[in-house]
C-alpha positions in Angstrom: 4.1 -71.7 9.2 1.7 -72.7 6.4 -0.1 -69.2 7.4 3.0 -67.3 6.9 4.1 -68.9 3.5 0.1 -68.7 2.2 0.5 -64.9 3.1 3.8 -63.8 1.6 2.4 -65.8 -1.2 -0.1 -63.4 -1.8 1.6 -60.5 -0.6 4.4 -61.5 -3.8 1.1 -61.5 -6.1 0.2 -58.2 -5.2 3.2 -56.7 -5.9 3.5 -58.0 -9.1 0.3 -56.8 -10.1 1.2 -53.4 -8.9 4.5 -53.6 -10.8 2.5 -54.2 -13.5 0.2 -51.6 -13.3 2.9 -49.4 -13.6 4.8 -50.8 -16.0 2.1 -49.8 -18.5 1.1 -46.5 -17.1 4.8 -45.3 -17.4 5.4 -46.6 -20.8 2.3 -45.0 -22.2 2.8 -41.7 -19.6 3.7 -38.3 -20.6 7.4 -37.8 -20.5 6.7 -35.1 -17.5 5.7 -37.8 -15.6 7.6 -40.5 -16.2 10.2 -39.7 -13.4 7.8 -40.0 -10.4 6.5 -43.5 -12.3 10.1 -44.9 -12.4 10.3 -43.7 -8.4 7.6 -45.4 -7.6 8.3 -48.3 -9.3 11.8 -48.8 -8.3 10.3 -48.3 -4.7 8.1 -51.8 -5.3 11.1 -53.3 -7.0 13.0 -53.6 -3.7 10.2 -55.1 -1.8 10.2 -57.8 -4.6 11.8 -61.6 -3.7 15.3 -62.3 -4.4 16.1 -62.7 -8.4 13.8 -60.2 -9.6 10.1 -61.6 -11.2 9.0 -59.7 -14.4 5.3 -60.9 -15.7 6.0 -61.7 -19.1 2.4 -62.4 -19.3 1.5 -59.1 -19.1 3.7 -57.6 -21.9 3.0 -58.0 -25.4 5.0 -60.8 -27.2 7.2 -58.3 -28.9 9.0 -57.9 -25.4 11.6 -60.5 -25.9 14.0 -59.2 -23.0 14.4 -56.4 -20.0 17.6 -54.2 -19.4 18.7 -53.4 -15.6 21.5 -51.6 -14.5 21.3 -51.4 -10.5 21.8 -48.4 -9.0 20.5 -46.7 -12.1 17.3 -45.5 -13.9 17.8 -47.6 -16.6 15.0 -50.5 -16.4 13.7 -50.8 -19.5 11.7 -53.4 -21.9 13.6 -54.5 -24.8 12.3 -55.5 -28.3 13.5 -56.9 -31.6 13.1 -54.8 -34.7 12.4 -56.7 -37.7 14.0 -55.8 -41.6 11.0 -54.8 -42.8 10.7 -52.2 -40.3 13.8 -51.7 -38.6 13.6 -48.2 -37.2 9.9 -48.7 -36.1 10.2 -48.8 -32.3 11.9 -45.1 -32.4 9.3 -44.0 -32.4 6.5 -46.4 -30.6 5.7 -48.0 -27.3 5.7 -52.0 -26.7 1.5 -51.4 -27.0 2.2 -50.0 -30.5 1.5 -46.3 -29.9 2.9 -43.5 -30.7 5.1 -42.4 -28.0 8.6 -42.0 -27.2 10.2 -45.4 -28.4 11.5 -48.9 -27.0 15.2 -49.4 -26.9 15.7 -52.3 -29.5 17.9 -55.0 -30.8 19.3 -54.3 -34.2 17.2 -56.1 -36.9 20.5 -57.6 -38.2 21.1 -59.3 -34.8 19.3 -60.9 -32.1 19.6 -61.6 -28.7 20.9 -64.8 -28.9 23.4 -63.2 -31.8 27.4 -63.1 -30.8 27.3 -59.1 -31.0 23.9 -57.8 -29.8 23.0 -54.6 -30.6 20.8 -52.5 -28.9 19.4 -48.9 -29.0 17.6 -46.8 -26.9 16.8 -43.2 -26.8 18.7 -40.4 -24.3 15.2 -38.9 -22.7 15.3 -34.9 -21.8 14.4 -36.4 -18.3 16.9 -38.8 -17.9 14.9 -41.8 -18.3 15.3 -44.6 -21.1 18.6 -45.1 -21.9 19.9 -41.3 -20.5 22.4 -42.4 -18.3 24.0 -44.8 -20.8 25.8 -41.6 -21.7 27.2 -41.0 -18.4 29.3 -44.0 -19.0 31.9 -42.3 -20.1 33.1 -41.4 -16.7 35.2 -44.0 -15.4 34.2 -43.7 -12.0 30.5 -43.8 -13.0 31.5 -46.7 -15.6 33.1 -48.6 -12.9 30.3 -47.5 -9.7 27.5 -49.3 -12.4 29.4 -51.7 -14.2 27.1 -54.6 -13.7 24.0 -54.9 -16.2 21.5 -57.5 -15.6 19.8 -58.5 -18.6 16.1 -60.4 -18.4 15.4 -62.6 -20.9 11.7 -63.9 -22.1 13.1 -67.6 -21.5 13.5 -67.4 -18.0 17.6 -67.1 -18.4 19.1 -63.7 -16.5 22.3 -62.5 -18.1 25.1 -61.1 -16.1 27.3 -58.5 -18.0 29.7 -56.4 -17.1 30.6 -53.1 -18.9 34.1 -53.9 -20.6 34.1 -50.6 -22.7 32.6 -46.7 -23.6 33.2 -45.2 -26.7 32.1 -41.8 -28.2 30.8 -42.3 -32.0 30.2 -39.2 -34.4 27.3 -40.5 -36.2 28.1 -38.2 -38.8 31.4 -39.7 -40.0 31.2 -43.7 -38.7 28.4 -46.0 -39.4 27.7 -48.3 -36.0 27.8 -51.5 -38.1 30.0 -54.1 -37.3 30.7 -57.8 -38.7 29.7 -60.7 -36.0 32.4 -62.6 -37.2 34.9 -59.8 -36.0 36.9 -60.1 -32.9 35.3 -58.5 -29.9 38.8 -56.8 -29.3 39.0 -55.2 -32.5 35.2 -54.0 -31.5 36.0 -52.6 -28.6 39.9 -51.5 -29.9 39.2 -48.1 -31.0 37.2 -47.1 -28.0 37.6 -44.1 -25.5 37.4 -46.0 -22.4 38.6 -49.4 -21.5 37.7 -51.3 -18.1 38.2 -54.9 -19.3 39.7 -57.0 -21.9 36.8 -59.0 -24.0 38.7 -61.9 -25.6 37.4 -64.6 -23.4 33.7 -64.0 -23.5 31.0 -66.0 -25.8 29.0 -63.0 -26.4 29.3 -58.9 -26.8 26.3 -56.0 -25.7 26.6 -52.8 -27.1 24.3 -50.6 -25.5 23.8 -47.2 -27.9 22.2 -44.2 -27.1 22.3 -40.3 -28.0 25.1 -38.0 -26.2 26.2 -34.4 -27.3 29.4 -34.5 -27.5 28.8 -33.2 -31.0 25.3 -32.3 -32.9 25.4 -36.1 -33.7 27.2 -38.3 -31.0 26.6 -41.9 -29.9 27.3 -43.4 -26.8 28.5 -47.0 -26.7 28.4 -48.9 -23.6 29.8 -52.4 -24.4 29.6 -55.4 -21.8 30.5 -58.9 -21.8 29.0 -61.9 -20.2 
């Protein structure tokens, strides 16, 4: 028995390690390739232990949380931008290079905030936050409504989409007040799967869609 357990052990360190690998080759990869990257690494991910281990250790300190939505491509690091720079990570990589961006928290919130805001770009290949625009079908909306958010601390957060809306970013600002109610948030938008009042805390998860030259899509989800 004490065989067994020393050797699934192991076998659980050298899968992180791969994971890992990964991780930093598809971040820093050509968009071209990042599809057969996320394959390969959504492959390992289901060989990994119940409750999913990400090695924090490995990532720079910037990378304060990871985004999952099961069943999806979306598994991505998250960052926080800061005021003094708050569109910075549009346009780099958690390593600081130039690349194609980091979905981010809003540099007026954070991710311990009431409303936490968070943007990430809509790659050409479906990667990143792509398919956060797809969640404007109900039946896709509902199919992945649960979002699994990773947290440096340790602490996994459990949301559920409760809402899609369709912003032109041409005539509305995506600002909101984190003293307003979530269901005046969430009022004016195009899809509605579940009533926020009673949750502590809001996600909005933002992200290019063309249903105009200048279109957001909004995925809120509650805890």
């Amino acid at each position: 028995m004490k065989r067994i357990r020393k050797a699934a052990k192991v076998m659980s360190v050298i899968v992180v390690a791969i994971l890992t690998a990964l991780v930093v080759t598809a971040l820093c990869a050509p968009e071209e390739d990042r599809i057969e990257l996320t394959e390969a690494l959504a492959s390992l991910s289901d060989q990994e232990e119940p409750g999913r281990q990400i090695d924090w250790d490995s990532l720079p300190a910037e990378v304060i949380a990871w985004v999952e939505v099961p069943g999806t491509g979306i598994d991505e690091p998250i960052v926080q931008a800061t005021p003094d720079s708050p569109n910075a990570y549009l346009y780099r990589d958690v390593f600081d290079q130039g690349a194609y961006g980091t979905p981010y928290i809003d540099c007026d919130c954070s991710i311990d905030s009431r409303l936490v805001m968070v943007y990430g770009h809509h790659m050409s290949d479906g990667t990143a936050f792509a398919e956060f625009a797809d969640f404007i079908d109900e039946g896709f909306a509902r199919e992945y409504s649960r979002i699994i958010v990773y947290k440096r601390s340790g602490e996994a957060l459990e949301l559920e989409v409760c809402a899609v809306d369709i912003v032109n970013a041409s005539r509305e600002r995506l600002v909101f007040n984190q003293e307003e109610s979530f269901e005046k948030i969430v009022g004016a938008a195009d899809l509605h799967l579940s009533d926020p009042a009673e949750t502590e805390q809001l996600f909005a998860f933002t992200t290019c869609s063309y249903q105009t030259n200048n279109s957001r899509t909004v995925v809120y989800a509650t805890i």
